[in-house]
FIZA-332980 format. One record per residue (C-alpha): x, y, z; residue in one letter. Coordinates in nm, 3 decimals. Example, Ala and Ser with C-alpha at 12.3 -4.5 7.8 and 13.67 -1.06 7.14 Angstrom:
<nodes>
> 1.230 -0.450 0.780 a .
> 1.367 -0.106 0.714 s .
</nodes>
This chain:
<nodes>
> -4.632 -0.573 3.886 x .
> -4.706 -0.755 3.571 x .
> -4.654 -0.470 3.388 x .
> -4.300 -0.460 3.591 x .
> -4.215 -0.812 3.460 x .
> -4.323 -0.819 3.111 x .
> -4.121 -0.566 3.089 x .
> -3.829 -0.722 3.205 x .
> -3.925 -1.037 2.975 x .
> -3.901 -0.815 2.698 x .
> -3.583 -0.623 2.834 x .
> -3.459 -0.951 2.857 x .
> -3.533 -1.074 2.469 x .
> -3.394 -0.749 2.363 x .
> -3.070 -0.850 2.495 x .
> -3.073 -1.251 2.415 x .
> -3.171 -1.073 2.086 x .
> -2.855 -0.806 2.070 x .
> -2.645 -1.073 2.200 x .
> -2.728 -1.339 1.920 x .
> -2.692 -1.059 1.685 x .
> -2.356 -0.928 1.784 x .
> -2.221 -1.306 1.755 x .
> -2.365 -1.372 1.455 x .
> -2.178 -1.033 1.384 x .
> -1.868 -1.172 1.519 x .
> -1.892 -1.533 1.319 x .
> -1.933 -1.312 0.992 x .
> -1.607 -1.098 1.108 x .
> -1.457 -1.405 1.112 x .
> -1.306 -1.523 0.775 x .
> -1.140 -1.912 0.684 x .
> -0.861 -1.893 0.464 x .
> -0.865 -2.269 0.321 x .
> -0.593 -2.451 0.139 x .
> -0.822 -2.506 -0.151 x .
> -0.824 -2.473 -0.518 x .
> -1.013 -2.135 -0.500 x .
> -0.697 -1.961 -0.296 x .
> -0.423 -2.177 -0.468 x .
> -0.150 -1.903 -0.560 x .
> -0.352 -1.647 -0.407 x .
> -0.225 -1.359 -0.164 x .
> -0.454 -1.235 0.124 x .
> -0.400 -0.920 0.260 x .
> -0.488 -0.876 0.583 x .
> -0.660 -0.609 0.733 x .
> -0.528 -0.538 1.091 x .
> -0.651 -0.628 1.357 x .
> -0.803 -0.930 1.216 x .
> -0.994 -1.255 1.383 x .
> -0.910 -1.481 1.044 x .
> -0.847 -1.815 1.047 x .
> -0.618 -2.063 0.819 x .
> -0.727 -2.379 0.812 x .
> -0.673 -2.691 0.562 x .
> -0.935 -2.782 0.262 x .
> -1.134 -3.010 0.494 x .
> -1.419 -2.814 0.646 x .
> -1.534 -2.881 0.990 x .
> -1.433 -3.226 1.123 x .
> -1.356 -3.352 0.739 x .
> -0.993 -3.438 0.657 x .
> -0.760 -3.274 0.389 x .
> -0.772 -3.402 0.050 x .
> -0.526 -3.649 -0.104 x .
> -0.297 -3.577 -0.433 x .
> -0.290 -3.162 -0.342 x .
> -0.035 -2.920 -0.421 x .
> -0.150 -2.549 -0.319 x .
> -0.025 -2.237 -0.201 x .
> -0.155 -1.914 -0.062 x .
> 0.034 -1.618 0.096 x .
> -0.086 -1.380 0.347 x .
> 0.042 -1.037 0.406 x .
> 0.018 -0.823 0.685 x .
> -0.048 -0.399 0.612 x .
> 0.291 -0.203 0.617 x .
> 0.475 -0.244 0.930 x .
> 0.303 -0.508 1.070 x .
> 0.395 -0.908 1.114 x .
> 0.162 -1.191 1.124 x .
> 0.100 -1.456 1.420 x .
> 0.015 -1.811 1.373 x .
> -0.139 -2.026 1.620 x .
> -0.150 -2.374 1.551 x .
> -0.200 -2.484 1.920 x .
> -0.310 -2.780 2.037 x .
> -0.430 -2.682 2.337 x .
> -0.607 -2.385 2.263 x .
> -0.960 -2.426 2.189 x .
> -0.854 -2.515 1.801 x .
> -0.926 -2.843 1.629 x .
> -0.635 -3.089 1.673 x .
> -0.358 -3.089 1.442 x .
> -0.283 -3.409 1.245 x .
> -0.114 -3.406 0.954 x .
> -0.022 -3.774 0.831 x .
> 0.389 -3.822 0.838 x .
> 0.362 -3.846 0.447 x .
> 0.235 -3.478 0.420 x .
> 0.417 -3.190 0.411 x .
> 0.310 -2.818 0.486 x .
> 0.602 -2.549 0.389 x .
> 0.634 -2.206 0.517 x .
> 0.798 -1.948 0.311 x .
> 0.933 -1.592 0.482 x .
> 0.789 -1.366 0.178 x .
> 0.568 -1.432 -0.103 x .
> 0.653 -1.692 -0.262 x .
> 0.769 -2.035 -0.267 x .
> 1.090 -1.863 -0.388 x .
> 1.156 -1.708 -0.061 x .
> 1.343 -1.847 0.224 x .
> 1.203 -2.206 0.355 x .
> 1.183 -2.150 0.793 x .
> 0.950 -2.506 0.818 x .
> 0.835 -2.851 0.672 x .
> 0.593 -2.937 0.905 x .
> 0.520 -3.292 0.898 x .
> 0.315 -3.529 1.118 x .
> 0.494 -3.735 1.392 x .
> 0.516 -4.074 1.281 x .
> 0.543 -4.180 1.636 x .
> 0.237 -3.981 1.755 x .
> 0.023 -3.822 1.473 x .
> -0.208 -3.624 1.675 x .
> 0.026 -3.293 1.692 x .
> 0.153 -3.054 1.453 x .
> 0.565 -3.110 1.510 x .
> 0.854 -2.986 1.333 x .
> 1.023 -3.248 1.348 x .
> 0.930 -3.386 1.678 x .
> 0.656 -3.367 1.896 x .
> 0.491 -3.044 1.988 x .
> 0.198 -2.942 2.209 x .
> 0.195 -2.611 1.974 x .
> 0.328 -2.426 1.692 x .
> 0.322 -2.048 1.751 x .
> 0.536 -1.853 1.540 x .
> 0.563 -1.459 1.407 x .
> 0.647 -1.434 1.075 x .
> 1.012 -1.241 1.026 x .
> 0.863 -1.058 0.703 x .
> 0.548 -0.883 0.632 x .
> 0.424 -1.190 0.370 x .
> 0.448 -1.573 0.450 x .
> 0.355 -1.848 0.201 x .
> 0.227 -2.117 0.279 x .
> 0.247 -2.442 0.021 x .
> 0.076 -2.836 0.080 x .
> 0.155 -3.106 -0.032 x .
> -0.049 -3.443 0.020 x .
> 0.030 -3.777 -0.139 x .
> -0.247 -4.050 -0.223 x .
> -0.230 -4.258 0.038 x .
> -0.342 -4.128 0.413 x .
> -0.431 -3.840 0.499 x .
> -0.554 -3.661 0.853 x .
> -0.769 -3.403 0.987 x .
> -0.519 -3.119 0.883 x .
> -0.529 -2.774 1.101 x .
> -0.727 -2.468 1.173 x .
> -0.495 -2.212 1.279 x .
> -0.540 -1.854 1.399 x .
> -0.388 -1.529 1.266 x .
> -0.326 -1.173 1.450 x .
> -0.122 -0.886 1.383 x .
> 0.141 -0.805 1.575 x .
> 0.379 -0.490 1.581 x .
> 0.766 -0.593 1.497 x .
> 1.000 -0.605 1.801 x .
> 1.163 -0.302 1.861 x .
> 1.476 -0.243 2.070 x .
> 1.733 -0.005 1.953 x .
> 1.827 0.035 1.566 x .
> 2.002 -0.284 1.561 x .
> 1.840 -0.579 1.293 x .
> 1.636 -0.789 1.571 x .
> 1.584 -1.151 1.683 x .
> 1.398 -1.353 1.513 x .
> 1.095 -1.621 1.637 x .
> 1.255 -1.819 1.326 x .
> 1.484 -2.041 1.338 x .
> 1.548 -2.045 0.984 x .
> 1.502 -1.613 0.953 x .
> 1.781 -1.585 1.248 x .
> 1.971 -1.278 1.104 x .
> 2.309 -1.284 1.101 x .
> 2.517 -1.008 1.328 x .
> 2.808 -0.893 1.286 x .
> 2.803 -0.576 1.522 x .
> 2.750 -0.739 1.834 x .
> 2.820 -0.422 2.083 x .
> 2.594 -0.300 2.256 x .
> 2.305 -0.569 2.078 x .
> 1.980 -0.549 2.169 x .
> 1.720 -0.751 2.147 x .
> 1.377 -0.840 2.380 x .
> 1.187 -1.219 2.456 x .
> 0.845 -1.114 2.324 x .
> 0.492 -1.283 2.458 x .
> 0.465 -1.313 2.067 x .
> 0.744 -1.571 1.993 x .
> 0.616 -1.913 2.014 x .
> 0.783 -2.266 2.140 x .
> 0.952 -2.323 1.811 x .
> 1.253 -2.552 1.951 x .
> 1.385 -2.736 1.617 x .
> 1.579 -2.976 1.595 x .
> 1.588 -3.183 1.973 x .
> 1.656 -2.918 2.218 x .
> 1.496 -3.054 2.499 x .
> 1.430 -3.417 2.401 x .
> 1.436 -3.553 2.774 x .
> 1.219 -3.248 2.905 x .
> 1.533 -3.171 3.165 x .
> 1.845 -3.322 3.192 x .
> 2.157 -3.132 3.003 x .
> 2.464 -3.410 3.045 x .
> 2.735 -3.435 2.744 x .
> 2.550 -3.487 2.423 x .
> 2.257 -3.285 2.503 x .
> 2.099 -2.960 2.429 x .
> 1.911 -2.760 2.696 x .
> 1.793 -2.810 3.004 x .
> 1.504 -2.578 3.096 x .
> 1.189 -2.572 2.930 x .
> 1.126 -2.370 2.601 x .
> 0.856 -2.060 2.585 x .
> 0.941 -1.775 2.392 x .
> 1.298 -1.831 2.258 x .
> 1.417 -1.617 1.992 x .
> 1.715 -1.643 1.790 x .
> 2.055 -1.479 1.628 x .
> 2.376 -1.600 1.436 x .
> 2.701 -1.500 1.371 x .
> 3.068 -1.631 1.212 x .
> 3.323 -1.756 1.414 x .
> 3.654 -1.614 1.352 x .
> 3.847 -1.822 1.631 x .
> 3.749 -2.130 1.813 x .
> 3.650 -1.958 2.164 x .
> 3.366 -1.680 2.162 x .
> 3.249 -1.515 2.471 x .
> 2.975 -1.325 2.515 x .
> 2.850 -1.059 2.773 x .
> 2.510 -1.022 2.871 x .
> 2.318 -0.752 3.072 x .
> 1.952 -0.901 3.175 x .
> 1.762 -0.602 3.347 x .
> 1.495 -0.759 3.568 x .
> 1.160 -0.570 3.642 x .
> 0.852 -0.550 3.509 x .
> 0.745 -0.871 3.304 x .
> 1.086 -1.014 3.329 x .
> 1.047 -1.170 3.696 x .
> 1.317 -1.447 3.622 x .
> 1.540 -1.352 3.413 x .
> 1.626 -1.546 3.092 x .
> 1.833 -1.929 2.986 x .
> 2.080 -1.904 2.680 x .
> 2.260 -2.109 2.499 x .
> 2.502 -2.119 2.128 x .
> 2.440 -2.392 1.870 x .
> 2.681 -2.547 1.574 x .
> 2.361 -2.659 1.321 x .
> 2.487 -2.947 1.089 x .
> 2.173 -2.914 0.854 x .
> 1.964 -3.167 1.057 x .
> 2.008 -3.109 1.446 x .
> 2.185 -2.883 1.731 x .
> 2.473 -2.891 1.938 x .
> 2.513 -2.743 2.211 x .
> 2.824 -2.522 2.223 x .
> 2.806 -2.352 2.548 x .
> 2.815 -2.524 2.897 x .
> 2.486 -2.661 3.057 x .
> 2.439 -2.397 3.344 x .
> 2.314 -2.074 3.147 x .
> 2.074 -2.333 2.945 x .
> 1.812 -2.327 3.272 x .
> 1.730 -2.133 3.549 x .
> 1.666 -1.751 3.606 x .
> 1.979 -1.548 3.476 x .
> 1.990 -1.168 3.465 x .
> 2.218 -0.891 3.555 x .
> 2.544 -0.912 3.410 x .
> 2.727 -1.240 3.335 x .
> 2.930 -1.437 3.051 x .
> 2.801 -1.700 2.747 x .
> 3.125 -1.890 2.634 x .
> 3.164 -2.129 2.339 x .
> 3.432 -2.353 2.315 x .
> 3.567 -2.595 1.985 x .
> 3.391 -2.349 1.730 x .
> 3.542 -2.411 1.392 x .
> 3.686 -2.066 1.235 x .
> 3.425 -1.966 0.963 x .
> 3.136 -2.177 1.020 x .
> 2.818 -2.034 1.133 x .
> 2.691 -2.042 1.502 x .
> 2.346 -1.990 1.636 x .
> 2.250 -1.777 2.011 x .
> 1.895 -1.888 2.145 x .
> 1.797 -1.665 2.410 x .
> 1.469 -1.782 2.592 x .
> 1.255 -1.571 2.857 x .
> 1.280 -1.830 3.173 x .
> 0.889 -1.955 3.263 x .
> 0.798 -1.695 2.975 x .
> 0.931 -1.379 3.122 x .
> 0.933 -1.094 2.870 x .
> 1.297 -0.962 2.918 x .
> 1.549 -0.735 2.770 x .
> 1.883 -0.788 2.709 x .
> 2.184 -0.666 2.552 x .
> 2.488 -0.859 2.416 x .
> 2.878 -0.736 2.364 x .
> 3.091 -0.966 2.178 x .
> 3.430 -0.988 2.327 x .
> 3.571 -1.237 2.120 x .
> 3.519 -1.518 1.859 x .
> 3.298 -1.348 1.614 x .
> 3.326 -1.217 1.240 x .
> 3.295 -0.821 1.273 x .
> 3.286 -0.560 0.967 x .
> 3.572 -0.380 1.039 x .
> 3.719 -0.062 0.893 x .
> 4.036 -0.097 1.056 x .
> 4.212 0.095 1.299 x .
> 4.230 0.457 1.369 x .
> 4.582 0.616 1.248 x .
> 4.775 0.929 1.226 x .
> 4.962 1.020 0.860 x .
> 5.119 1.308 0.767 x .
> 4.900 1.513 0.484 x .
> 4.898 1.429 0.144 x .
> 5.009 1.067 0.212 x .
> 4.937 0.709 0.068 x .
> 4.722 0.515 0.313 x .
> 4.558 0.160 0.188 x .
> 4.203 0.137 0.365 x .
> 4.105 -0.252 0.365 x .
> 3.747 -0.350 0.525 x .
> 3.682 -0.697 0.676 x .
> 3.448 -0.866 0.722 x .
> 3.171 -1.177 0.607 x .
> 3.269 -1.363 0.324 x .
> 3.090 -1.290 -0.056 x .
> 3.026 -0.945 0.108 x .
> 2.990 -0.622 -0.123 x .
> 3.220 -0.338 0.067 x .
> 3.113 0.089 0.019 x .
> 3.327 0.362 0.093 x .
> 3.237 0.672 0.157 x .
> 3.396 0.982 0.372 x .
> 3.269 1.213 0.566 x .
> 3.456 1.562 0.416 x .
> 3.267 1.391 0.088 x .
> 3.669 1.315 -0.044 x .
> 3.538 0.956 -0.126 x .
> 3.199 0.874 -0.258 x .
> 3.042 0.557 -0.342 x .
> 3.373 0.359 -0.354 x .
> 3.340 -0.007 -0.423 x .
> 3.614 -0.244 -0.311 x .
> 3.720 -0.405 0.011 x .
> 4.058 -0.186 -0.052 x .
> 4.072 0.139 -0.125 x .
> 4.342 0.410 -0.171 x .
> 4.334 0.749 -0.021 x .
> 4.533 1.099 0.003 x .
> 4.405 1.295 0.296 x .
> 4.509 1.617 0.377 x .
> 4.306 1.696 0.668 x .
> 4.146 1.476 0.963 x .
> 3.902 1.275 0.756 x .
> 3.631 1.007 0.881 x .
> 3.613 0.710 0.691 x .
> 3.263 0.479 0.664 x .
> 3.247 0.132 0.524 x .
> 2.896 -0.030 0.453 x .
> 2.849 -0.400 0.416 x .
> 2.584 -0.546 0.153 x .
> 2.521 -0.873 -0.025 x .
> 2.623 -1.189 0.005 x .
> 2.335 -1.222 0.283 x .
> 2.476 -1.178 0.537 x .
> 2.547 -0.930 0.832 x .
> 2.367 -0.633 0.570 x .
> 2.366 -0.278 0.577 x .
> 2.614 -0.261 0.888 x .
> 2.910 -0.049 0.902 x .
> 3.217 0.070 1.006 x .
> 3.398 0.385 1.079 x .
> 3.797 0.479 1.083 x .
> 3.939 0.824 1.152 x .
> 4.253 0.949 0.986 x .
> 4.444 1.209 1.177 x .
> 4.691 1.441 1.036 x .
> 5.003 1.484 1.176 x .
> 5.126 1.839 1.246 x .
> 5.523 1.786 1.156 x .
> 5.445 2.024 0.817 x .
> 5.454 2.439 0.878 x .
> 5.167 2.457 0.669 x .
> 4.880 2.170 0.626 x .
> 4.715 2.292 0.280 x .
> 4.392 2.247 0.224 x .
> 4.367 2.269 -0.186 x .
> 4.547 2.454 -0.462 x .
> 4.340 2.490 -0.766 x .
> 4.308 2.747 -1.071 x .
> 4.056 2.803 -1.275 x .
> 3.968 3.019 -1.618 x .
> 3.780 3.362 -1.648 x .
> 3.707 3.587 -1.889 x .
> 4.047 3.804 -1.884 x .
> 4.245 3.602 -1.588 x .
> 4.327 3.336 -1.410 x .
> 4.268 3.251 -1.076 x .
> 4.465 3.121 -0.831 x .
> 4.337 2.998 -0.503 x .
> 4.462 2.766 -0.207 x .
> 4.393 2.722 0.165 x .
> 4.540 2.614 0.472 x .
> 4.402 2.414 0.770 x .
> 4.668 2.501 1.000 x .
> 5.066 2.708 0.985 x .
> 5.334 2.726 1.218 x .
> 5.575 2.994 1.142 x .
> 5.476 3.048 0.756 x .
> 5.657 3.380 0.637 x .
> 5.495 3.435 0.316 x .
> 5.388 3.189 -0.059 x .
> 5.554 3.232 -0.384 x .
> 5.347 3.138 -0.664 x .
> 5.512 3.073 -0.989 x .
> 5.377 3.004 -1.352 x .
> 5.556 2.835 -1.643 x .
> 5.475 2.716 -2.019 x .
> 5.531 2.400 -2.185 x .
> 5.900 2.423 -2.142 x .
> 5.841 2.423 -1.749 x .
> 6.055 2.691 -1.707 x .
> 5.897 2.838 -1.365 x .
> 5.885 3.191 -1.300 x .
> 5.770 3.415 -1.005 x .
> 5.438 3.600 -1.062 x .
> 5.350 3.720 -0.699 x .
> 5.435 3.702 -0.332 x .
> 5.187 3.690 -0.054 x .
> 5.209 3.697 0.276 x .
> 5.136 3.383 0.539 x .
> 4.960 3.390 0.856 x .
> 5.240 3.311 1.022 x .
> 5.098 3.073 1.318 x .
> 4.733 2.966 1.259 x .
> 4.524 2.668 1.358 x .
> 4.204 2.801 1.152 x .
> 4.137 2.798 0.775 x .
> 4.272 3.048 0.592 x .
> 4.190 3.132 0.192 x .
> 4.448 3.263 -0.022 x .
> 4.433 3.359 -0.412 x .
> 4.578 3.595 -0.704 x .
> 4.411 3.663 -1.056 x .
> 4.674 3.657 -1.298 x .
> 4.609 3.900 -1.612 x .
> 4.918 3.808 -1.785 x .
> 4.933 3.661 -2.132 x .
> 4.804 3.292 -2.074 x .
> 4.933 2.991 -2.244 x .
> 4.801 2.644 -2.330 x .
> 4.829 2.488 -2.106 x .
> 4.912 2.694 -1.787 x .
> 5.157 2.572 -1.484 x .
> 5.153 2.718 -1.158 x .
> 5.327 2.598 -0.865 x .
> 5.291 2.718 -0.509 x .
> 5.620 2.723 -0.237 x .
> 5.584 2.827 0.090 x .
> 5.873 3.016 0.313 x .
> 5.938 2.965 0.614 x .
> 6.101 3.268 0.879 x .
> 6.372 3.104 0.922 x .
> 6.424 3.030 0.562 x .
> 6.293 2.680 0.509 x .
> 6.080 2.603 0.217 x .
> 5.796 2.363 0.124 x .
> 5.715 2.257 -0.216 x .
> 5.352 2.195 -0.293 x .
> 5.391 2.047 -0.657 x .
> 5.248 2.173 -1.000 x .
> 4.896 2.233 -1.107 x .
> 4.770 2.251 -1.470 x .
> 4.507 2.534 -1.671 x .
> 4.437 2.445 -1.984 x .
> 4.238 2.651 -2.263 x .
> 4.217 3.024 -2.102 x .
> 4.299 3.189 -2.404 x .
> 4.052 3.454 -2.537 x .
> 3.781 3.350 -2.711 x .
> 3.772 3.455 -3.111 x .
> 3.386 3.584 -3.142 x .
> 3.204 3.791 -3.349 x .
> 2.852 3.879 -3.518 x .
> 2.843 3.856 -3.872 x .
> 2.487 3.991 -3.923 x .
> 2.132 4.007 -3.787 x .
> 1.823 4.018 -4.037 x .
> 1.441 3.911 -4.005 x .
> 1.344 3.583 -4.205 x .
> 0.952 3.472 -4.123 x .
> 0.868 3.718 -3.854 x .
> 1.158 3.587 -3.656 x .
> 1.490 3.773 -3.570 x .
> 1.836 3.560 -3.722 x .
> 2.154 3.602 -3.563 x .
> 2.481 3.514 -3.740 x .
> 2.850 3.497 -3.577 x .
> 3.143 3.327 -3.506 x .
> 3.324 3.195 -3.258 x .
> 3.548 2.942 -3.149 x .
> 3.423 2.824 -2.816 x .
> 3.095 2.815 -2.597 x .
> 3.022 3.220 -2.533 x .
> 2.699 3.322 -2.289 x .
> 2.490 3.623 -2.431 x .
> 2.181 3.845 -2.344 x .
> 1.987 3.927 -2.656 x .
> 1.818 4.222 -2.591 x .
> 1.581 4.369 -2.873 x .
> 1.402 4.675 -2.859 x .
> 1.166 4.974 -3.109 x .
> 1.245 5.232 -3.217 x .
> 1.112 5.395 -2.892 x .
> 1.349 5.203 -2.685 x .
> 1.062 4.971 -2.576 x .
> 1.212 4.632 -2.507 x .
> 0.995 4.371 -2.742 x .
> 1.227 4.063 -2.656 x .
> 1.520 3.984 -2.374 x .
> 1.667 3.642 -2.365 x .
> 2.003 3.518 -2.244 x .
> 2.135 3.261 -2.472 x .
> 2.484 3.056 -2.530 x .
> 2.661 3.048 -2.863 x .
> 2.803 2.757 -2.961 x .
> 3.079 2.752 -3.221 x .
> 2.895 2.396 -3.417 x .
> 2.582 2.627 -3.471 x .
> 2.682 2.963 -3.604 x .
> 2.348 3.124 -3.589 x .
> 2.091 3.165 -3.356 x .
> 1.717 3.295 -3.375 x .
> 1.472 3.523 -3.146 x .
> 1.117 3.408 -3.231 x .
> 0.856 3.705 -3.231 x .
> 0.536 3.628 -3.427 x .
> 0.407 4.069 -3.327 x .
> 0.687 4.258 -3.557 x .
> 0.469 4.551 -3.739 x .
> 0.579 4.597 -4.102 x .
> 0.780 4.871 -4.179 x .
> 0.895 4.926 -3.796 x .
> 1.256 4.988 -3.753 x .
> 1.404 4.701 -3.442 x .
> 1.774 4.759 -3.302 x .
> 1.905 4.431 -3.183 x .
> 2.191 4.399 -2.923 x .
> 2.408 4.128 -2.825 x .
> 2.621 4.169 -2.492 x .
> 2.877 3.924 -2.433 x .
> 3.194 3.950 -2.219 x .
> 3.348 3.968 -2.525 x .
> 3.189 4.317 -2.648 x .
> 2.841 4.434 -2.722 x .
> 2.716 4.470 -3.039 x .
> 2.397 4.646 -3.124 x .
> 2.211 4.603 -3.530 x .
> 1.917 4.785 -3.683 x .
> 1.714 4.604 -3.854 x .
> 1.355 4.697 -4.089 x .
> 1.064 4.440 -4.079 x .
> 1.059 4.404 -4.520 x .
> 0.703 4.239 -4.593 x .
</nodes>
């Protein structure tokens, strides 16, 4: 028996032992990240998860210095965004921060980047961490992988500061659309609002700015919400009339028990107005239903808080009927092939506009306005960038082609070769299409017929048509390309121009050996590709190269450091031109 209990004595101070050991394990896993002058204008990077805390310069119970100005940034690995808990009521030291102090939050890193919050101290009660009234906590997720953090203290007062904790948290994902923000002052702007989508995390905090619930529940004339704030989240957008409307789809299930409260806000610089009537701003909403706005001035920008009701974690989507700046490609039309049609894109102002088409017709365009020629059904795609707002969203128009023509052609080109021309085009589509007549003139545009060919008569698939023309070329070349209709009619397709398809003037002059290398002299009067082959006297190939002659050198040169002295080499030069074979003897 006493064997039995020491044992368990010493069972016992194994595990008081592990115990003390794993938290003293845990307290050394834990890091402070002080606003001192050893991490002014330094960046953390985080290493995910983490247990780290931020805290002011002050350790323990010891206030923040006076006459401070530091910074320090923390950034999260790839793909992850950073939580801060200042709470009051969670097990952290109490925030004060005097009302003369200032703590700024950046959304990158540096002070450079976008300010979200000057957190000050409440002059009226000093004992919480407000922005710019009185808070029981701060939680916020940063909208960027990095956020900077810069203090300011005067000389005066100061207070016990903060101590703040930090987790890493995986960015809100719901569809491919740019999502809500926890910020405020990050809300992205959208522009695309059909089919939004967009989710009230657990991770957003109770950042209410600016007065939204002063009276903790009453919504008359004059003020802003009505229900209590938990995990709001928000988004913007441009009026472009003075009535929006909104439709929203709440799915409930799951986490999201009652639904969500919503409101739109005109922001003056300093505090909210509520835009939207009282009802929506409380109570459990979901399934489908409307958000209105009313007196919205055409232009300015206008803010949607969306807030899970007692916390629920609910998704939602939002179409735009009305009221709202959209990036717009304009409106699908129907032109007849080869025609002028202006493409203009709207949307945000100071925005930079991107063209581009699908059949690859248009590439890269810049412009809000730009000019196109289609002969076939082509998809149009505008993308939106700078000016900072509603970025990288887009916008598509289709361009049908109407089928009034007997023939909708495709291209006509022509192009050189050695000893012709040739001549190709294609159709899309032909409705009774008897047969083409190409004809070719000089510079006195005096056209002639060179060939007839026959049509498909009816088609509605592409069909490829061409002729090599071996006749004496001029320069430059016309052709132009009619088509005939059974019944007679005829369709003009205009003039296309060849230029430079003469022969070229080449020749070798002479090959000899100069320092163990092989020397090639000729002539000629444009670019000309060869194959240089050299061989023994045996017919044993000692060097093959293919090799352009260009009329500014005049000679080129086979290197071959192996020639035996007094060996006979035959060197031949093939061209489309001719071929022209040398003999040469290596000379020491």
């Amino acid at each position: 028996m006493q064997h039995l209990i020491l044992s368990k004595i010493l069972v016992m101070k194994s595990l008081f032992s592990f115990i003390l050991f794993s938290a003293a394990l845990s307290t050394q896993a834990q890091t402070y990240h002080r606003m001192n002058a050893a991490n002014n204008g330094q960046t953390i990077n985080l290493t995910c998860p983490t247990s780290d805390k931020f805290a002011d310069d002050g350790s323990g119970s010891s206030h923040y210095s006076n006459n401070i100005d530091y910074t320090i940034t923390f950034c999260a690995p790839t793909g992850k965004l950073i939580k801060f808990d200042f709470g009051y009521g969670s097990n952290l030291t109490i925030e004060r921060i005097d009302p003369t102090d200032t703590l700024f939050i950046y959304d990158g890193n540096s002070t450079s980047s976008p300010l979200l919050y000057e957190v000050t101290g409440n002059p009226g009660n000093s004992d919480r961490l407000p922005y710019f009234d009185e808070k029981s906590d701060f939680i916020f997720l940063s909208a960027s992988e990095c956020i900077t953090f810069r203090f300011k203290s005067n000389g005066s007062n100061n207070n016990d500061g903060w101590d703040a904790r930090m987790s890493c948290v995986d960015p809100i994902n719901c569809g491919n659309n740019e999502p809500a923000t926890d910020l405020f002052a990050a809300a992205p702007y959208i522009c695309n609002l059909q089919g939004y989508c967009g989710i009230t995390s657990s991770n957003f905090g109770e950042d209410d700015p600016f007065n939204l619930n002063p009276n903790g529940g009453n919504c008359p004339s004059g003020l802003n919400f009505l229900g209590t704030i938990e995990n709001n989240s928000w988004i913007k957008f441009i009026a472009d009339s003075t009535h929006a409307v909104f439709d929203f789809n709440v799915p409930t299930g799951g986490p999201c028990i009652n639904g969500i409260q919503t409101a739109i806000f005109a922001f003056n610089g300093s505090s909210l107005t509520r835009m939207s009537p009282c009802a929506l701003s409380d109570g459990s909403h979901s399934g489908n239903f409307q958000l209105t706005a009313n007196g919205l001035t055409v232009g300015d920008t206008y803010y949607i808080m969306v807030d899970g009701n007692a916390g629920d974690v609910c998704n939602y989507t939002i179409n735009a009927n009305t009221g709202i700046t959209t990036i717009s490609a304009g409106t699908d039309v129907e032109i007849c092939a080869g025609d002028t049609f202006n493409l203009t894109a709207n949307g945000p102002p100071g925005a930079t506009y991107t063209w581009n088409a699908l059949d690859n017709s248009l590439v890269n365009a810049l412009g809000q306005n730009q000019t196109v020629s289609p002969i076939i059904p082509t998809t149009y795609v505008v993308e939106v960038s700078s000016g900072g707002i509603c970025e990288n969203q887009f916008d598509t128009i289709n361009i049908d082609i109407c089928s009034i023509l007997p023939v909708n052609l495709l291209g006509f080109t022509a192009t050189c070769n050695e000893n012709y021309s040739l001549i190709e085009w294609q159709t899309a589509s032909e409705i009774n299409n008897d047969y083409f007549v190409l004809e070719k003139a000089a510079n006195d545009m005096i056209f002639v017929p060179i060939t007839t060919i026959n049509g498909n008569g009816n088609s509605s698939i592409i069909n490829h048509y061409s002729f090599q023309d071996f006749s004496s070329n001029y320069n430059p070349t016309y052709y132009r390309l009619t088509q005939v209709d059974f019944d007679g009619n005829k369709e003009e397709f205009g003039v296309i121009t060849l230029n430079n398809c003469e022969k070229v003037s080449y020749e070798i002059d002479n090959v000899s050996i100069v320092n163990n290398n092989f020397v090639i002299n000729y002539k000629t009067d444009r670019a000309i590709k060869s194959e240089i082959i050299i061989t023994d006297i045996r017919g044993r190939v000692v060097s093959q190269e293919n090799k352009t002659l260009y009329p500014n050198e005049q000679q080129t040169t086979i290197n071959n450091a192996t020639l035996i002295s007094g060996a006979i080499y035959f060197v031949n030069v093939v061209t489309s031109q001719s071929v022209y074979s040398g003999k040469v003897v290596v000379v020491n």
